[in-house]
N, CA and C atoms as a LAMMPS dump frame, in Angstrom:
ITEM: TIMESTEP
0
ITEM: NUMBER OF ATOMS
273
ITEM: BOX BOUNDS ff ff ff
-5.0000000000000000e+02 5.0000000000000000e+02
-5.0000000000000000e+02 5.0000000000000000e+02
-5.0000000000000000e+02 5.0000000000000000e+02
ITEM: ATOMS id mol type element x y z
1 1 1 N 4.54 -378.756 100.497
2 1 2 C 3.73 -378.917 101.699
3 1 3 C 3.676 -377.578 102.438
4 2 1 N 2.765 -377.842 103.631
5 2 2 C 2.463 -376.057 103.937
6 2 3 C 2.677 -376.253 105.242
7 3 1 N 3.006 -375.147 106.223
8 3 2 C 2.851 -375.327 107.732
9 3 3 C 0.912 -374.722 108.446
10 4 1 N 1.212 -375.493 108.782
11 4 2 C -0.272 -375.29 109.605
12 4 3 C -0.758 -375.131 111.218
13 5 1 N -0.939 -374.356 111.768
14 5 2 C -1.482 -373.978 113.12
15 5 3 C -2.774 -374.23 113.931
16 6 1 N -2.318 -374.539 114.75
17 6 2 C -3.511 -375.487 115.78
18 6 3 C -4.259 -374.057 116.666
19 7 1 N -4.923 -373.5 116.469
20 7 2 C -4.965 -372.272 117.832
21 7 3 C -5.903 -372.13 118.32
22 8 1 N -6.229 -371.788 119.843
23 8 2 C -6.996 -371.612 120.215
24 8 3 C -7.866 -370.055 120.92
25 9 1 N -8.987 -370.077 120.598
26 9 2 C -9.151 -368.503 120.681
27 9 3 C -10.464 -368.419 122.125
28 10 1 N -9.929 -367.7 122.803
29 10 2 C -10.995 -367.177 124.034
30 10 3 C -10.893 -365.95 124.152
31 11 1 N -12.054 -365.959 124.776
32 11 2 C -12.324 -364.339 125.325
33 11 3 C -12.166 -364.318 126.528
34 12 1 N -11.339 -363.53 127.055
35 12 2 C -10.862 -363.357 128.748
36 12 3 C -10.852 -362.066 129.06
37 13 1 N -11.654 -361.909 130.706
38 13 2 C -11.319 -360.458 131.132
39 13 3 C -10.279 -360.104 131.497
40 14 1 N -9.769 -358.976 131.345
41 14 2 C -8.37 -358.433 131.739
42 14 3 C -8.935 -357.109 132.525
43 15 1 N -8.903 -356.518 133.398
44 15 2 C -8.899 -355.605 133.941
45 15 3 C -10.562 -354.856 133.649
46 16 1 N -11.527 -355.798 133.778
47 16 2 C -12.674 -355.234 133.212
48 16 3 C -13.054 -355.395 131.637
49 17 1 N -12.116 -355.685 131.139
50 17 2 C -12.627 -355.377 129.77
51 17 3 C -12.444 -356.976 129.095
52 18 1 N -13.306 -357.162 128.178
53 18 2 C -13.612 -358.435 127.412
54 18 3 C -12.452 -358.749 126.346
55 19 1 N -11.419 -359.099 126.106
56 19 2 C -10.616 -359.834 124.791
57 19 3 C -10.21 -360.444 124.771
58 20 1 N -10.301 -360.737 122.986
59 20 2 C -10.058 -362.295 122.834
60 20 3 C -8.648 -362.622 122.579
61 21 1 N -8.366 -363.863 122.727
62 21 2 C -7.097 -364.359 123.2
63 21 3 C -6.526 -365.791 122.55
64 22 1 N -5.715 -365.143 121.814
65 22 2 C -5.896 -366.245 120.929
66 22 3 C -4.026 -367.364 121.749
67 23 1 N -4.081 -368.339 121.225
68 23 2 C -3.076 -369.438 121.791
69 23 3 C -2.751 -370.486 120.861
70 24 1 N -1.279 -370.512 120.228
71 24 2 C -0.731 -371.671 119.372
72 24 3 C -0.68 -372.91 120.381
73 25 1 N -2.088 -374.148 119.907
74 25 2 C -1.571 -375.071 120.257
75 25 3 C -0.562 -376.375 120.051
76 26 1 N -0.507 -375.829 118.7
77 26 2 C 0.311 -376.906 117.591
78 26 3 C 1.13 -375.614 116.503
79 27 1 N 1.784 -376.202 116.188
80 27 2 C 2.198 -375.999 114.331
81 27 3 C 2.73 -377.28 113.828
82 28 1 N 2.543 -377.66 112.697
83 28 2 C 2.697 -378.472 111.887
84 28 3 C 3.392 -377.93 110.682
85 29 1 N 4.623 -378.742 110.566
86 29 2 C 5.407 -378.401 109.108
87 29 3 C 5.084 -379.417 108.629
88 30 1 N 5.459 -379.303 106.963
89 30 2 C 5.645 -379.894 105.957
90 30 3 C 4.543 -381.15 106.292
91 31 1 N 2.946 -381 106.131
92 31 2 C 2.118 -381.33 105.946
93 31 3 C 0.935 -381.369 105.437
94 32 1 N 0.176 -382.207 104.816
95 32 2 C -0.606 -381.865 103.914
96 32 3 C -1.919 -381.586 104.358
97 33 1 N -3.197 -381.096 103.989
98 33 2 C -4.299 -380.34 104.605
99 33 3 C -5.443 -381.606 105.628
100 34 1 N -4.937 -382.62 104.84
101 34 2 C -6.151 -383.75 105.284
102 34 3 C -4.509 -384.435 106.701
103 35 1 N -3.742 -384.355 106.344
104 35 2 C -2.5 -384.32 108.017
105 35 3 C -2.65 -383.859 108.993
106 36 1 N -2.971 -382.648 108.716
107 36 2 C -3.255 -381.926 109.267
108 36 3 C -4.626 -381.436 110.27
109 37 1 N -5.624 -381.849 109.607
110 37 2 C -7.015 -382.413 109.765
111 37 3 C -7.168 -383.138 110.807
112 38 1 N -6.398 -384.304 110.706
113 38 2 C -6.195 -385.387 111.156
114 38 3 C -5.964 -384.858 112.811
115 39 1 N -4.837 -383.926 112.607
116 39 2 C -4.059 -383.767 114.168
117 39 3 C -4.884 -382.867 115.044
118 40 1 N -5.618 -381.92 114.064
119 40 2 C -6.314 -380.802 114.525
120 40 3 C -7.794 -381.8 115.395
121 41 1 N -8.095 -382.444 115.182
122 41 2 C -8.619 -383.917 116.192
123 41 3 C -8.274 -384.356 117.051
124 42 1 N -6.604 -384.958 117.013
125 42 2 C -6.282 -385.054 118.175
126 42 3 C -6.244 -384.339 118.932
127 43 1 N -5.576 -382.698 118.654
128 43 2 C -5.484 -381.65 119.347
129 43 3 C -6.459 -381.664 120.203
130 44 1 N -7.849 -381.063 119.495
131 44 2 C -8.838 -380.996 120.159
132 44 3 C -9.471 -381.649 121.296
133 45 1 N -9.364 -383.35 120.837
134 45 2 C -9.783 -384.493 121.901
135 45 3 C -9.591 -383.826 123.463
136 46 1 N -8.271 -383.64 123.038
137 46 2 C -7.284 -383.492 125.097
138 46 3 C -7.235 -382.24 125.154
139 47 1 N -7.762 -381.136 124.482
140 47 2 C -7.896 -379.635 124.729
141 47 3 C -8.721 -379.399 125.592
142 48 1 N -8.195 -379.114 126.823
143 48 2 C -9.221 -378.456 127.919
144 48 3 C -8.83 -376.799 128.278
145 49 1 N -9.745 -375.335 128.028
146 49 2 C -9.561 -374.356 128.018
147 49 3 C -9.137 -373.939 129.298
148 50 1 N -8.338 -372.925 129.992
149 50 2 C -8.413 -372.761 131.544
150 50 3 C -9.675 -372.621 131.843
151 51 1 N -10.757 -371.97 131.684
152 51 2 C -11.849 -371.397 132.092
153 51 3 C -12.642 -372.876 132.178
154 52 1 N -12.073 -373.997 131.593
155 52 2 C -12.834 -375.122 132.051
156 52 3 C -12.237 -376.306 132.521
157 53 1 N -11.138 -375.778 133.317
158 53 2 C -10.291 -376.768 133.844
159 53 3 C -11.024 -377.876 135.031
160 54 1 N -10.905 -378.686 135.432
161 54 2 C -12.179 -379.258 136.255
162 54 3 C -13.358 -379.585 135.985
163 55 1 N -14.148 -378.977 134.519
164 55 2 C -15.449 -378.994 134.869
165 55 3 C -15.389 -380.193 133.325
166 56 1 N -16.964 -380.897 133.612
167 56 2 C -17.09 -381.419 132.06
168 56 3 C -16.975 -381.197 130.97
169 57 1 N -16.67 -381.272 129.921
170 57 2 C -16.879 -380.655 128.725
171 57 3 C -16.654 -381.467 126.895
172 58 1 N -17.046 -380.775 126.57
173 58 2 C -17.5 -381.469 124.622
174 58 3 C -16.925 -380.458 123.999
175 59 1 N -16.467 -381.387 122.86
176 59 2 C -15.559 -380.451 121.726
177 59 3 C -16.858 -380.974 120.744
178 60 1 N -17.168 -379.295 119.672
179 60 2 C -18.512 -379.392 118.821
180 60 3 C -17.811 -379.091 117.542
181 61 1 N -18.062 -379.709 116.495
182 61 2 C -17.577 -379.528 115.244
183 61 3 C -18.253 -378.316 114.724
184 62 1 N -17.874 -377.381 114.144
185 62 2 C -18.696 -376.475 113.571
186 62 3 C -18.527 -376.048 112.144
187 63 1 N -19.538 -376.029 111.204
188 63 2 C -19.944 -375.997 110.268
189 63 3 C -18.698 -375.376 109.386
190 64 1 N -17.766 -374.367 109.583
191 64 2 C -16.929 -374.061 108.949
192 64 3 C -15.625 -374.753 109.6
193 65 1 N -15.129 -375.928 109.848
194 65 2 C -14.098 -376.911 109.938
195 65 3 C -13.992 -376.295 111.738
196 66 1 N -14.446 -375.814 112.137
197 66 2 C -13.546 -375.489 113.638
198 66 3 C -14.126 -376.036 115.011
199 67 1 N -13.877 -376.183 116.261
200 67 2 C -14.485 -376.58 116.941
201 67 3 C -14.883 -376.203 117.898
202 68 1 N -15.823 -375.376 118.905
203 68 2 C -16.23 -375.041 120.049
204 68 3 C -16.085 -376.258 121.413
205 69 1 N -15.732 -375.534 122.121
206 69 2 C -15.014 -376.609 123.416
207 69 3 C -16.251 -375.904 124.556
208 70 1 N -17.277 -376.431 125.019
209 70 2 C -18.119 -375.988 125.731
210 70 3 C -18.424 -376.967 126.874
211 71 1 N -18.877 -376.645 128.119
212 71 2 C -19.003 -377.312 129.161
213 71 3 C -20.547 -377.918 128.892
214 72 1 N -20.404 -379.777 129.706
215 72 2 C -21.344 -380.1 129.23
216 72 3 C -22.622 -379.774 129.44
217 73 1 N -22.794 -378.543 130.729
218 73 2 C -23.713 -378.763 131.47
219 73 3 C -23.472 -377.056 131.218
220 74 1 N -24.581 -376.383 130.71
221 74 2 C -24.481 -374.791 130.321
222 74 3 C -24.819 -374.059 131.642
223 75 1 N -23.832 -373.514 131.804
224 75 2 C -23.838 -372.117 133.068
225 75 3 C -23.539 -371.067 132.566
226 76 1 N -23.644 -369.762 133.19
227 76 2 C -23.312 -368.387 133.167
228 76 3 C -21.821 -368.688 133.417
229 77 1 N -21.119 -367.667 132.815
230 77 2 C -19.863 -367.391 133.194
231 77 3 C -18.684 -368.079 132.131
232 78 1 N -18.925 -369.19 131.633
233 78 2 C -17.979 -369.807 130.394
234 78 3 C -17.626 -369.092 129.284
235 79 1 N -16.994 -368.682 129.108
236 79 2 C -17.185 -368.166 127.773
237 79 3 C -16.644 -368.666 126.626
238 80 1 N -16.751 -368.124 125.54
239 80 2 C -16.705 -369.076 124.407
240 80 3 C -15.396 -369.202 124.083
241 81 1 N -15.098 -370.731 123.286
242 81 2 C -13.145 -371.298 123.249
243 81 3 C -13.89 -372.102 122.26
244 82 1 N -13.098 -371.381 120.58
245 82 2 C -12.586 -372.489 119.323
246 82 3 C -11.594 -372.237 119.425
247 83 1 N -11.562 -373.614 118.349
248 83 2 C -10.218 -374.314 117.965
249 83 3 C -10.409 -374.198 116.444
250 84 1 N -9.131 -373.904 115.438
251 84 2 C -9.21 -373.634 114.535
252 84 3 C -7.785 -373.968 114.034
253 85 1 N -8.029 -374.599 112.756
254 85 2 C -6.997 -374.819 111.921
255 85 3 C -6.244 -373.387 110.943
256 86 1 N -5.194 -373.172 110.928
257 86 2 C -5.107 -372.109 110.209
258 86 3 C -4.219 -372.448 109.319
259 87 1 N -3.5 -372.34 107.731
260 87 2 C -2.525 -372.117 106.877
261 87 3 C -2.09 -370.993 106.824
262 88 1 N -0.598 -371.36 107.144
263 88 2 C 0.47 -369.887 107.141
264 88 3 C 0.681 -369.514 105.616
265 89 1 N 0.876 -368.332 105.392
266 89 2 C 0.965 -368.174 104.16
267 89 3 C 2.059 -367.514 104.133
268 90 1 N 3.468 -367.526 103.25
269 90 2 C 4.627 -366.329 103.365
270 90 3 C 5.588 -366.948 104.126
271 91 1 N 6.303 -366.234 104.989
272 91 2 C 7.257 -365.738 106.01
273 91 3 C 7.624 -366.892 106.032
């Protein structure tokens, strides 16, 4: 079985400048890819980004397994937050 990582990635300003920012929301040991799958769902469900704390928002499946967490109602200023499954490999 493999360990697997829940993470979440935004882009945040820091001092003027734009980077992205990535955040372990999970790891998962000794589980299998469709287990894993599974949790990376739940994860997502109750994942609310800071940048959208308060406001509405939808988790979007996207075409390569991951998910965009976007407010429901599109404004300036959000910026973009997936969620992504990852396999550790090694260490």
């Amino acid at each position: 079985m493999t360990t697997w990582w829940i993470t979440s990635e935004e882009t945040v300003v820091k001092d003027g400048v734009a980077q992205q920012q990535i955040t372990v929301l999970a790891c998962l040991h000794n589980k299998t890819r469709t287990q894993a799958v599974a949790e990376l769902h739940r994860v997502v469900k109750k994942y609310v980004p800071d940048s959208l704390q308060g406001a509405p928002h939808v988790a979007v499946h996207n075409d390569d397994g991951s998910f965009s967490v976007l407010p429901k109602k599109p404004k300036k200023g959000y910026p973009p937050c997936t969620v992504r499954l990852r396999e550790q490999f090694g260490g």
